[in-house]
C-alpha positions, 0 to 999 in steps of 0.5 A, spaced: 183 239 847 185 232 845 179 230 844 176 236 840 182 234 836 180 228 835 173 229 832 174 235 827 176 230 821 177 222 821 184 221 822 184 214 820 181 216 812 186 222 812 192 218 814 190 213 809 190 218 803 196 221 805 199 214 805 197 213 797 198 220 795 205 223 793 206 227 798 212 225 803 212 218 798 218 213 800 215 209 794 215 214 788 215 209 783 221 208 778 220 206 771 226 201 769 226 202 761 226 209 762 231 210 767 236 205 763 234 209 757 237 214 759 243 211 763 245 209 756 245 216 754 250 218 758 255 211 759 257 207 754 261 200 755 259 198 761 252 196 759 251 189 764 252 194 770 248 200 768 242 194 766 243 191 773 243 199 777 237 201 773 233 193 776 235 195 783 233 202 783 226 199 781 226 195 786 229 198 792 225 204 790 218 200 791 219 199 799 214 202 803 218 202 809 226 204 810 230 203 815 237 205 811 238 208 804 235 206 798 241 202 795 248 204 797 254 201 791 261 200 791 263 202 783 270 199 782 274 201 776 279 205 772 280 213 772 275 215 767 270 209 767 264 212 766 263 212 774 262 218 776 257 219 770 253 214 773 252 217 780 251 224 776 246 221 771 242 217 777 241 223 780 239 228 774 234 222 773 231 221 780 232 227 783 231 233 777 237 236 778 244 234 778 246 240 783 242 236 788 247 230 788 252 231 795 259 230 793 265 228 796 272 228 794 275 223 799 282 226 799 279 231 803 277 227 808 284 224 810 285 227 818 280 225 823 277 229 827 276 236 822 274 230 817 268 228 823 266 235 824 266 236 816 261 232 816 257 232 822 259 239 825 263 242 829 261 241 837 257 245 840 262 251 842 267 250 838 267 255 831 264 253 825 259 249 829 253 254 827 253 251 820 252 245 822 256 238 817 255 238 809 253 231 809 247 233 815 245 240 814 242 239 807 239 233 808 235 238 812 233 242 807 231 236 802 232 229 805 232 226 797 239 225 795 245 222 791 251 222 796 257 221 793 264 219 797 269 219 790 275 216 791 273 212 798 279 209 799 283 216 801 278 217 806 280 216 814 278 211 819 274 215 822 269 217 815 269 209 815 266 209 822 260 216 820 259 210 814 257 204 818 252 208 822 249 211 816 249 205 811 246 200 816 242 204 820 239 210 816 241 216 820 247 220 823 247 226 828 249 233 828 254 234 833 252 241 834 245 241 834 244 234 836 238 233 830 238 227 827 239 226 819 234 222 816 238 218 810 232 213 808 231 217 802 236 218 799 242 213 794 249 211 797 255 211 792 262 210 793 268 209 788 274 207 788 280 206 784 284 202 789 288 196 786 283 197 779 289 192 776 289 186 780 282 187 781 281 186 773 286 181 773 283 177 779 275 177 775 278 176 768 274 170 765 269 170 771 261 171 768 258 169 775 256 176 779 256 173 786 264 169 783 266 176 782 263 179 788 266 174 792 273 175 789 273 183 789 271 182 796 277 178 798 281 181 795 280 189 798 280 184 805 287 182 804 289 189 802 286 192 808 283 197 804 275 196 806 274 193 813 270 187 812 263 190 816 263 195 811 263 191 805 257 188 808 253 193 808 254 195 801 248 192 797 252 192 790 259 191 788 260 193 780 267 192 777 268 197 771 271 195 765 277 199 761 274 203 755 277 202 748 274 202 740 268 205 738 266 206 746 271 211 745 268 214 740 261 214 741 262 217 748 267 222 745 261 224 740 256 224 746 261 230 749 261 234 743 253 234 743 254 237 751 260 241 750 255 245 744 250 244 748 254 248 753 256 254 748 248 254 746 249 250 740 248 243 736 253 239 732 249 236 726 255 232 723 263 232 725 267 228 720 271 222 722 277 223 720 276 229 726 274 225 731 280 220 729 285 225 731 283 226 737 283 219 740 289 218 737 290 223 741 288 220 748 291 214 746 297 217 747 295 218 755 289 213 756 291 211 762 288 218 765 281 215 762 275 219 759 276 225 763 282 227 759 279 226 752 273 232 754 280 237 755 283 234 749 276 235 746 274 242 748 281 244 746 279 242 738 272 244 739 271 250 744 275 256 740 271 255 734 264 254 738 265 261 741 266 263 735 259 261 732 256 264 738 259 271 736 256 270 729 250 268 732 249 261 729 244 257 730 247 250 729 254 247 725 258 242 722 265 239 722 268 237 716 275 236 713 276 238 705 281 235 701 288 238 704 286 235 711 284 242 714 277 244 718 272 247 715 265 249 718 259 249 715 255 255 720 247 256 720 245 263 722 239 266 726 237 272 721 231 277 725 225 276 720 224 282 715 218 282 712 219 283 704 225 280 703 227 273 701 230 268 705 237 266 705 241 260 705 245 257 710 251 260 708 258 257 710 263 263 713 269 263 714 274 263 720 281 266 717 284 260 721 280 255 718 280 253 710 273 253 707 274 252 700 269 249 696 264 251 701 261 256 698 259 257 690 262 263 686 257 267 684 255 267 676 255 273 673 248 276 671 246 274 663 244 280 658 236 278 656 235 276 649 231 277 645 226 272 642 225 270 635 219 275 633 223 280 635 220 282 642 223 286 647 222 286 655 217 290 659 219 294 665 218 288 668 224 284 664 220 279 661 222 277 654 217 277 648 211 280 653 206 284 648 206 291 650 214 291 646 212 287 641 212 291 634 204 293 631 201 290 625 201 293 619 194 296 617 190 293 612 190 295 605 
């Protein structure tokens, strides 16, 4: 039977093919520029950082041959620093939906035992094993993937200990099954806001990555919050910077565009003065990050977008009139009619919102007049046409 197998094709061409094709590739290539341009799209501030992940994906992602995942990064920094976002755009970037990264809220994973069997399924015989663990079971079904522990500090000893295994050797075991899952295709990326402060305060002035590298290190040794073999094991450590200024504003802009986006519109123009009221609003809680400028966000923005919708708008603009109040200029979707003229954009308003100055009061329709050689208007209205002017005289 070996035999016969063996004669009815030419294996060594049909194994080189399938090593050149796509299929089953380990070495899809990435192109950097498009992937930092699409990082900057989706971060702001921490430009060094998303120019030096966007390099080491390339890089990591041209490997023929893996014997652990892609990249595994260490994100250090303050709440809503952008870190959360960046393991969302890399995996709506390399993977093609965002719903296809793995998520973890490590506070979660704060017992020993149920964390274990969370992760890697119950033992055989015990309930729940039949689901196998979240962090082996989808692997099985797509090994390409962005596995995301949030808050990594949280987690128990024993989370570290699953860690060690899949970081350094690619692989973990489900309890229930005993199937190996294969983590070779897929990107690590823990975050952490432990001792943000002292981190910050211990790399001020540092330029030197492997300086900083080496005093964060030292640092979250000293602490007891990452055992030093796992931290071996992490190919990037990236400190993430505090947002402030025009940062602020430009990512409050990029929410507005998602939250229409959201709500099946798009933003052309939002005033200033609009966007100014709510950082001054998150500066009054800063220290809870971006993440409480969306809510501050939707709350000016979600009422007014909903109703857009109900009006079936197509697009709108935020302005502010001379008093300091909101108004809205809508563009309407009208169904197409045929033999009427097109309308306008017009600006509708909400009984919430001053809209004066909007919209131009309509003139009152003028009276023809009649021109000088005493013509009148025709059925059609025009002035003067020759059908209304008077006959000549006869000739003498």
């Amino acid at each position: 039977m070996a035999d016969k197998l063996h004669k009815m094709t030419d294996w060594d061409r049909l194994k080189f093919m399938m090593e050149e094709s796509t299929l089953d590739d380990k070495s899809k290539e990435v192109d950097e520029t498009k992937l930092l341009d699409y990082l900057y799209t989706r971060i702001r501030g921490q430009d060094e950082i998303i120019k030096d992940v966007a390099k080491l994906v390339r890089l990591s992602w041209k490997k023929k041959e893996r014997t652990k995942p892609i990249c595994s990064l260490l994100l250090l920094g303050p709440t809503g620093t952008g870190k959360t976002e960046l393991a969302k755009a890399l995996t709506e970037f390399l993977f093609e939906n965002e719903k296809d990264m793995i998520r973890f809220d490590c506070s979660e994973l704060a017992s020993g035992e149920m964390s274990k069997a969370r992760l890697t399924g119950a033992s055989s015989g015990y309930k729940g094993a039949e689901t196998g663990g979240q962090l082996t079971r989808p692997i099985f079904a797509n090994p390409k993937r962005l596995i995301l522990f949030d808050e990594i500090e949280k987690a128990h000893p024993q989370v570290f200990d699953l860690l060690l295994q899949l970081l350094g050797d690619g692989r973990l075991t489900e309890q229930s099954t005993g199937k190996t899952a294969d983590y070779t295709q897929c990107i690590v990326v823990l975050t952490s806001n432990a001792i943000a402060e002292e981190v910050a305060k211990v790399t001020a002035g540092m330029t030197d990555y492997l300086e900083i590298l080496n005093a964060i290190k030292m640092l979250l040794a000293e602490n007891k919050i990452f055992r030093p073999e796992i931290l071996g094991r992490i190919d990037k450590v990236y400190q993430f910077k505090p947002l402030e200024g025009m940062i602020i504003a430009e990512i409050a802009i990029m929410k507005i565009e998602r939250l229409a986006k959201e709500f099946g519109l798009e933003v052309n123009f939002v005033a200033p003065q609009i966007l100014m009221q709510a950082l001054l609003a998150n500066a009054k809680i800063s220290k809870f990050g971006i993440r409480e400028l969306e809510r501050i966000l939707f709350d000016l923005f979600a009422p007014s977008l909903a109703e857009l919708r109900d009006n079936k708008a197509k697009s709108a603009s935020f302005d502010v009139d001379p008093s300091g109040k909101i108004i809205i200029k809508e563009m309407e979707i009208r169904k197409f009619e045929p033999h009427k003229q097109k309308e306008k954009p017009q600006a509708i308003a909400r009984p919430d919102i001053d809209v004066k100055g909007l919209t131009k009061p309509e003139e009152p329709e003028k009276a023809p007049e009649a021109d000088a050689g005493g013509g009148g208007t025709d059925a059609r209205g025009t002035p003067g046409w020759p059908g209304s002017m008077p006959k000549p005289p006869k000739a003498g």
